[in-house]
C-alpha positions as CSV (number, residue, x, y, z in Angstrom):
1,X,-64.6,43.0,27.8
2,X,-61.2,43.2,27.1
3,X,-58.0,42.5,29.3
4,X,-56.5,45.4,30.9
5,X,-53.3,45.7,30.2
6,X,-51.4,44.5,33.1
7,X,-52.9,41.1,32.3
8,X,-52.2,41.3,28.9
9,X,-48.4,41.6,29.9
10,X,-48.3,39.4,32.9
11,X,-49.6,36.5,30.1
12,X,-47.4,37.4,27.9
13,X,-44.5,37.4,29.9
14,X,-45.4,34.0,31.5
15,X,-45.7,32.6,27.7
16,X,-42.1,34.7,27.1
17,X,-40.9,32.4,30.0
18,X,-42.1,29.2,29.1
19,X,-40.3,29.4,26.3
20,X,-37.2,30.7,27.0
21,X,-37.4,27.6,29.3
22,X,-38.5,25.2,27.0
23,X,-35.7,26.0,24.7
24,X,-32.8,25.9,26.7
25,X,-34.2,22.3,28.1
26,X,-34.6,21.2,24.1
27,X,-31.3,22.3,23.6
28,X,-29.7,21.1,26.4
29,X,-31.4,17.8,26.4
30,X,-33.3,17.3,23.4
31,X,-37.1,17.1,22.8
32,X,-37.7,13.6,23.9
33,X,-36.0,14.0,27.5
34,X,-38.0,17.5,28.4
35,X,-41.1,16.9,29.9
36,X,-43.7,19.7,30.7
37,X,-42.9,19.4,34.4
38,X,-39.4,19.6,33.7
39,X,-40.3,23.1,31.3
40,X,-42.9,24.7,34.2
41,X,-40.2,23.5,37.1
42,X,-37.5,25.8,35.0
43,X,-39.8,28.8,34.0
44,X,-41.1,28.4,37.8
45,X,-45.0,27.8,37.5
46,X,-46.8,25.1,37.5
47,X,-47.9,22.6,34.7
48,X,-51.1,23.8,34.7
49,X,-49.5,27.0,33.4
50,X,-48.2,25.2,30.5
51,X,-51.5,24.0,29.5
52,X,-53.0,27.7,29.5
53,X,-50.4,28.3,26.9
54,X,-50.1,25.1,24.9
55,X,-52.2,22.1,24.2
56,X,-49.0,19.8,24.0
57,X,-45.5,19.5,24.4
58,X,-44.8,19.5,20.7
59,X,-47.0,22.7,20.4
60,X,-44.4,24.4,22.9
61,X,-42.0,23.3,20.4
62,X,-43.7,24.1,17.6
63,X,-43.2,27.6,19.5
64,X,-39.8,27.7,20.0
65,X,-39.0,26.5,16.7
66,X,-40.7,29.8,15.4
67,X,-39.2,31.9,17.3
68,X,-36.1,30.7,16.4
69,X,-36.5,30.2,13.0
70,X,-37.8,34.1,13.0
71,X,-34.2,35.2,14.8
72,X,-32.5,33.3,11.8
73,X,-34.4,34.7,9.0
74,X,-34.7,38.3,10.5
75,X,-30.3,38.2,11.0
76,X,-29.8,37.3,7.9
77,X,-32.8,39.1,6.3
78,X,-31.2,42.1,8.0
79,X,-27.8,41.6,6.5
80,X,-28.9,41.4,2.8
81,X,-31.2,44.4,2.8
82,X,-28.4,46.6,3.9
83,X,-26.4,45.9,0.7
84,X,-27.0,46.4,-3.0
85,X,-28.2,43.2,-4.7
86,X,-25.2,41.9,-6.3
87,X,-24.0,37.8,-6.8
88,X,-21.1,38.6,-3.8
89,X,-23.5,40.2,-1.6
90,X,-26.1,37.2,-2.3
91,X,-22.9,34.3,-1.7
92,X,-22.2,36.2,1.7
93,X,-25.7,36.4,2.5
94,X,-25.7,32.5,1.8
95,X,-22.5,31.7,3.9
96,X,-24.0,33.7,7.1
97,X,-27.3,32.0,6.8
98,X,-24.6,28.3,6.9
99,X,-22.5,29.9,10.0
100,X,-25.7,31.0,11.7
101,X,-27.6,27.8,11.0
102,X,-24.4,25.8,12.5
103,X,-24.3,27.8,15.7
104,X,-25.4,25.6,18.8
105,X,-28.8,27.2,19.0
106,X,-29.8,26.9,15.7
107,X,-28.2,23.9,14.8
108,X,-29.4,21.9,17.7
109,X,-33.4,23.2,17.5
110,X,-33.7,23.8,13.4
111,X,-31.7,20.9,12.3
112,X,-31.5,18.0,14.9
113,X,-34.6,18.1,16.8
114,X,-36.6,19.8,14.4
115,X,-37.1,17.1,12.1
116,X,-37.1,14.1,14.0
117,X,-40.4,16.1,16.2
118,X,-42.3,17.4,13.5
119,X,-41.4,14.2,10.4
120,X,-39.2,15.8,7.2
121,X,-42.1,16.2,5.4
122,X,-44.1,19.0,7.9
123,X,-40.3,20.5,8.7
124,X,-39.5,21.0,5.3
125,X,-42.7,22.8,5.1
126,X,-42.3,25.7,7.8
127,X,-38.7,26.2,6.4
128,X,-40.0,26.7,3.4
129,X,-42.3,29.4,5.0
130,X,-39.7,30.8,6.5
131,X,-36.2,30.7,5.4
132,X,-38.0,30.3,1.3
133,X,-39.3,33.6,1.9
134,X,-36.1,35.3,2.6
135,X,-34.4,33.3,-0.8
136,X,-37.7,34.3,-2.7
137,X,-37.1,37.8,-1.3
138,X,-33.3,38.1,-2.6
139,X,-33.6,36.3,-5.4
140,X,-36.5,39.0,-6.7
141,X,-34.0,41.9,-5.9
142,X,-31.4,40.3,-8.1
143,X,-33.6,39.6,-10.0
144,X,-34.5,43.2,-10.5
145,X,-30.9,44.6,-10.3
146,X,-29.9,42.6,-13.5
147,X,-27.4,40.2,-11.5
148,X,-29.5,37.2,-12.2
149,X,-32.0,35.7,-15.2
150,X,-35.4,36.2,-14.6
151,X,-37.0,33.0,-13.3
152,X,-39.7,31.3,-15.3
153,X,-41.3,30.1,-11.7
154,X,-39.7,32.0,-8.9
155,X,-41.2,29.8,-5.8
156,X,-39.9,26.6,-7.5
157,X,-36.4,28.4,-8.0
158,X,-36.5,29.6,-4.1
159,X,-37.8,25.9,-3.4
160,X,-34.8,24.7,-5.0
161,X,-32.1,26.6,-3.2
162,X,-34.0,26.7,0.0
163,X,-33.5,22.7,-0.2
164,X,-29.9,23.3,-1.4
165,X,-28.9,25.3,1.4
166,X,-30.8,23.0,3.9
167,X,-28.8,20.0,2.7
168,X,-25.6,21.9,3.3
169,X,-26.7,22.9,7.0
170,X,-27.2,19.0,7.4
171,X,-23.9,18.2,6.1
172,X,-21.7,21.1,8.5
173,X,-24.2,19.7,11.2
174,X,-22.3,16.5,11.6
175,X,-19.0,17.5,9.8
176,X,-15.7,16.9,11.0
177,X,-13.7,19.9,9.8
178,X,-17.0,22.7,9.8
179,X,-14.7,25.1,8.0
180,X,-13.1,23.0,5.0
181,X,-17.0,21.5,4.6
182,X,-18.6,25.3,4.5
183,X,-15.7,26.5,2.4
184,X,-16.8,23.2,-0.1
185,X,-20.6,23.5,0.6
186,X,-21.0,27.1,-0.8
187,X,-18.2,26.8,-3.5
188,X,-20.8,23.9,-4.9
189,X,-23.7,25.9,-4.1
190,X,-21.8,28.9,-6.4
191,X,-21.1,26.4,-8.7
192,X,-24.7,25.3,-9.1
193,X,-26.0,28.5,-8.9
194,X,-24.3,30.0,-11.8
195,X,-26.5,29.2,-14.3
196,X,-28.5,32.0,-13.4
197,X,-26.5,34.7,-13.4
198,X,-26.4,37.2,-16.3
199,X,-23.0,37.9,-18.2
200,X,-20.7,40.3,-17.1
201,X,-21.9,40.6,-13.3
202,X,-19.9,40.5,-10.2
């Protein structure tokens, strides 16, 4: 029998809570020093609570980091389907993914605590699945509106830049001067980049 709907929303909204709990602690504090007590103390229920919603602490992280990574990919998603696919519009769409990635929310859950919870190896992967999809997504369109060379392997190409662009969030992560080392991280990733573009395009 199913749940009736008020049950269905009051679960919800518990999970809704537990998060938004769990990821102001991991941002505030940092993976290692949240507990679950500290997480169900915040969202005020109890740990057993917790557990009805997640096996483990890293699978409430695991959580949040979806969710979040789903914000950043829908924002900038967002942005580049509202323009025509051109090389400007796909630098610009590069440069806000960089100053959204480097805002405190993103930065601190997607590129400090992210890796160091899940290994490289198994971050690299759901960034890849979610962040590559977007590139894979853009690079088609310009692909399709003549800015850029066809690709003889498309996912290897969105590989590629996905890592690029992930590299370059690392770097403004821990820069000195964030602006002088965005202004240098996307002129090198234009630079790079070039080589696919098709003569006489913007």
């Amino acid at each position: 029998m199913d749940a009736p709907p008020q049950r269905l929303a009051y679960v919800e909204q518990t999970r809704r809570s537990l998060l938004d709990s769990a990821e102001r602690l991991f941002i505030a504090d940092g993976y290692h020093a949240t507990s679950l007590d500290a997480i169900a103390e915040a969202a005020r229920f109890t740990k057993g609570a917790v557990y009805r919603h997640f096996a483990s602490k890293e699978a409430v992280f695991i959580a949040v980091l979806e969710r979040v990574q789903r914000d950043a990919v829908e924002q900038v998603a967002r942005g580049a389907s509202e323009t025509a696919p051109s090389w400007s519009n796909a630098m610009a769409a590069v440069g806000a993914y960089l100053d959204l990635i480097t805002s405190r929310r993103f930065r601190r859950i997607l590129l400090e605590e992210a890796p160091g919870v899940l290994g490289w190896a198994r971050w690299r992967v759901l960034d890849e699945q979610a962040t590559g999809l977007v590139v894979r997504q853009m690079v088609q369109r310009l692909v399709d509106g003549g800015v850029i060379a066809p690709a003889p392997d498309l996912a290897t190409v969105g590989r590629l830049i996905c890592a690029m662009v992930a590299e370059a969030a690392l770097g403004l992560a821990t820069a000195e001067d964030v602006q002088t080392q965005r202004r240098t991280a996307l002129a090198c990733i234009e630079q790079l980049l070039s080589g696919l573009r098709q003569p006489l395009q913007d």
